[in-house]
C-alpha positions in Angstrom: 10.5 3.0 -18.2 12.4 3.9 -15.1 9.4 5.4 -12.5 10.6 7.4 -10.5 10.9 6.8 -6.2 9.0 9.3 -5.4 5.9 7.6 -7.4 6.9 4.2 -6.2 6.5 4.9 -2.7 3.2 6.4 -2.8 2.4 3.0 -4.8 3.3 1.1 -2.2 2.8 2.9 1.0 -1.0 2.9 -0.3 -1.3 -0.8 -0.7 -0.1 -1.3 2.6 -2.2 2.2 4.9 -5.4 0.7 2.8 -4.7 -2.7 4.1 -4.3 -1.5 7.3 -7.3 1.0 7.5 -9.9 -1.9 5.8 -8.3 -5.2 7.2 -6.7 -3.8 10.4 -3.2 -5.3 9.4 -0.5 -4.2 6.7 0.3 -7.8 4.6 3.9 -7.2 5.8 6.7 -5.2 4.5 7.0 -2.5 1.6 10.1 -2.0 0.2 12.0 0.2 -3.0 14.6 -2.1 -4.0 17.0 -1.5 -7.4 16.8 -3.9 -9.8 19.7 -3.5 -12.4 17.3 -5.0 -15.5 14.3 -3.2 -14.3 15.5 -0.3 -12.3 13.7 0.2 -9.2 10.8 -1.7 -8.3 8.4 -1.8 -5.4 7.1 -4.5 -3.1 4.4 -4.7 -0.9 3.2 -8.1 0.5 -0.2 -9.0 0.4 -0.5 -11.2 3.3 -3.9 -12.5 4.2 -4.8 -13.9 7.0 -7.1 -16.4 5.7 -8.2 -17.3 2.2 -11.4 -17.6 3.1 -12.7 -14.9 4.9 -14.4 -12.3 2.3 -13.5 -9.3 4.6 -9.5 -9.9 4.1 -10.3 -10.7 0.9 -12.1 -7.5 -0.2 -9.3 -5.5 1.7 -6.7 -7.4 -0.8 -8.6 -5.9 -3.9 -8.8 -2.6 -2.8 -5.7 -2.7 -1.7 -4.5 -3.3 -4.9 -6.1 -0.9 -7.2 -5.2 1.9 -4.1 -1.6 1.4 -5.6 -2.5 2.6 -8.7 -4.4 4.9 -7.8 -1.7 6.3 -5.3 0.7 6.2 -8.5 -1.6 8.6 -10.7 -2.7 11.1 -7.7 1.5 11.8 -7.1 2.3 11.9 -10.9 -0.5 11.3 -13.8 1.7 10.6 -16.6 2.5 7.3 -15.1 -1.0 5.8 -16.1 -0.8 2.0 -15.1 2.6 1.6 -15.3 3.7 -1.1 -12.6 -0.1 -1.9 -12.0 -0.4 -5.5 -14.1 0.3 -7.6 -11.2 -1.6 -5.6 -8.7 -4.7 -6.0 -11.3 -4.0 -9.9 -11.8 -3.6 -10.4 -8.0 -7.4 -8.1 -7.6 -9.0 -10.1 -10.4 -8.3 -13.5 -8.7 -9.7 -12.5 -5.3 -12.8 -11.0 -7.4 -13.2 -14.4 -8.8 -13.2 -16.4 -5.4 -15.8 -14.1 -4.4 -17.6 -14.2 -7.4 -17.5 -10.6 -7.8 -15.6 -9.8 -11.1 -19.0 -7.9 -12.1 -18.2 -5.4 -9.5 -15.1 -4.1 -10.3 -15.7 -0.9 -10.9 -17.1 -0.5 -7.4 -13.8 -1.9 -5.7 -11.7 0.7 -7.7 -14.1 3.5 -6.6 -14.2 2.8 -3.0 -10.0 2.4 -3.4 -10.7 6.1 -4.4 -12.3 6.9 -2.2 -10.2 5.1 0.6 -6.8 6.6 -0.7 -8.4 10.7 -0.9 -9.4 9.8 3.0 -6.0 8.4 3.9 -3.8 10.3 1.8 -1.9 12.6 4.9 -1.0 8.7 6.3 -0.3 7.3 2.4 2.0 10.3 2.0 3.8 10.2 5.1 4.4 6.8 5.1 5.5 6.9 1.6 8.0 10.1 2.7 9.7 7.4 5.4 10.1 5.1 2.7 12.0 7.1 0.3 13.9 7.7 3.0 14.4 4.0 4.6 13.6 2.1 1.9 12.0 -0.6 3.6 9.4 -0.5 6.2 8.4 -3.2 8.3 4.8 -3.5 9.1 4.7 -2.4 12.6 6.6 0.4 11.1 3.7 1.3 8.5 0.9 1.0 11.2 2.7 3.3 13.8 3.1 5.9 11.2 -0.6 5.7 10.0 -1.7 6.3 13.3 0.9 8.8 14.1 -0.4 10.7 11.5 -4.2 10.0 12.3 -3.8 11.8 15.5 -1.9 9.7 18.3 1.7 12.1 18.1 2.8 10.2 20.7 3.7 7.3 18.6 6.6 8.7 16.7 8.7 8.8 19.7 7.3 4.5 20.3 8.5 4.7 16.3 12.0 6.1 17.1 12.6 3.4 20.5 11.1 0.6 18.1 13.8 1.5 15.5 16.6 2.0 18.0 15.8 -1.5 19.3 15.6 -3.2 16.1 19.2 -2.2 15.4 
């Protein structure tokens, strides 16, 4: 099934404004690329900065399901479409910190996290339809753009300009 871009960038933006917002940095870049088996597909990188450390770790799982989550708030009918790896990717860092039990709770709070970010998620999501692909300074500028420093967008425009 062919999701449509709109959908896919909320996906995605969310993985990467919850990372940010609970772990202080994105994972990396988030993309909409077009696959010609698959049709379009999204990408966000879950980077962590250390295996070990329970806080980067929890942001990783709620990260993930915030994707989803993301996905069904911009369009319902697309269930859990595009979520399997998100959910295998959550259920392994549940397991390192021997909190599979808790589950549920993760996937709440994401719900939680994703209602209280959602101007950012959506905005960010907006400039990725549009771009494509967003680097992670990009994704962090905009969040906090939107979260009330206006100022940023013309910092966003020079950072662009200079990237080029």
């Amino acid at each position: 099934m062919q999701t449509c871009t709109n959908t896919i960038a909320h996906h995605e933006a969310a993985h990467a404004v919850i990372m940010y917002r609970v772990a202080g940095f994105t994972g990396g870049q988030i993309a909409i690329l077009h696959n010609d088996e698959r049709g379009r597909l999204g990408i966000a990188l879950h980077g962590v900065s250390d295996s070990e450390n329970t806080e980067h770790l929890k942001a990783v799982v709620l990260s993930c399901y915030a994707g989803g989550i993301a996905q069904r708030k911009c369009d319902p009918k697309e269930g859990t479409n595009g979520c399997e790896i998100d959910d295998q990717v959550a259920r392994k860092c549940l397991g390192w910190l021997r909190e599979l039990n808790l589950e549920p709770y993760y996937r709440d709070q994401a719900a939680v996290l994703v209602e209280k970010h959602w101007s950012e998620i959506s905005t960010v999501a907006e400039q990725l339809r549009n771009r494509k692909i967003l680097d992670e300074t990009e994704v962090e500028t905009i969040s906090d753009a939107v979260s009330g420093d206006p100022e940023l967008w013309g910092l966003l425009e020079r950072f662009r300009l200079a990237k080029k």
